[in-house]
C-alpha positions, 0 to 999 in steps of 0.5 A: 845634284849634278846628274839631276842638272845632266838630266834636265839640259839633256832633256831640255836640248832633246826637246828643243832638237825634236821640236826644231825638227818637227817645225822643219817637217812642217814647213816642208810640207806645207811648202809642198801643199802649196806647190802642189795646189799652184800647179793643180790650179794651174792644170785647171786652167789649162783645161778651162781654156781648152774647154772654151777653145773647143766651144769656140773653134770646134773641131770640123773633120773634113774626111767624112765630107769629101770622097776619094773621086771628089780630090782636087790634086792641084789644089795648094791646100791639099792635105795628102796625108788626109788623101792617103788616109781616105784611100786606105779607108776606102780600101778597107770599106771595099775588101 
């Protein structure tokens, strides 16, 4: 009678530990489905406003526009890397 008892509490905490340990899986998991969904909502609207960003403030290249003769140097809003860029392009178009 004795080992029935041993067998039935055994069986009883075996239950009551997997079922405790499931439950911690789950709510682990869940907890990561949720993290995971915050931060690709997240990433959404990042790309969202970047989006209207550009539509708002679209990007204008001034290299096309102007040509290496055209290149006013005391000018205070001089971009010099943009210069430098124009020349080495123009070099590559002549060679």
């Amino acid at each position: 009678m004795s080992t029935v008892n041993v067998l039935r509490y055994t069986a009883l905490g075996l239950g009551l530990w997997c079922g405790f340990r499931n439950d911690l899986f789950l709510r682990k998991s869940a907890a990561q489905r949720d993290e995971e969904k915050r931060y690709n909502d997240e990433l959404e609207l990042i790309r969202e406003a970047r989006r209207e960003y550009t539509k708002l403030y679209p990007v204008q290249n001034s290299s096309s526009s102007g040509k290496l003769e055209d290149i006013k140097l005391d000018d205070p809003n001089l971009d010099f890397a943009q210069v430098i860029l124009q020349a080495v392009d123009s070099l590559r178009t002549t060679s």
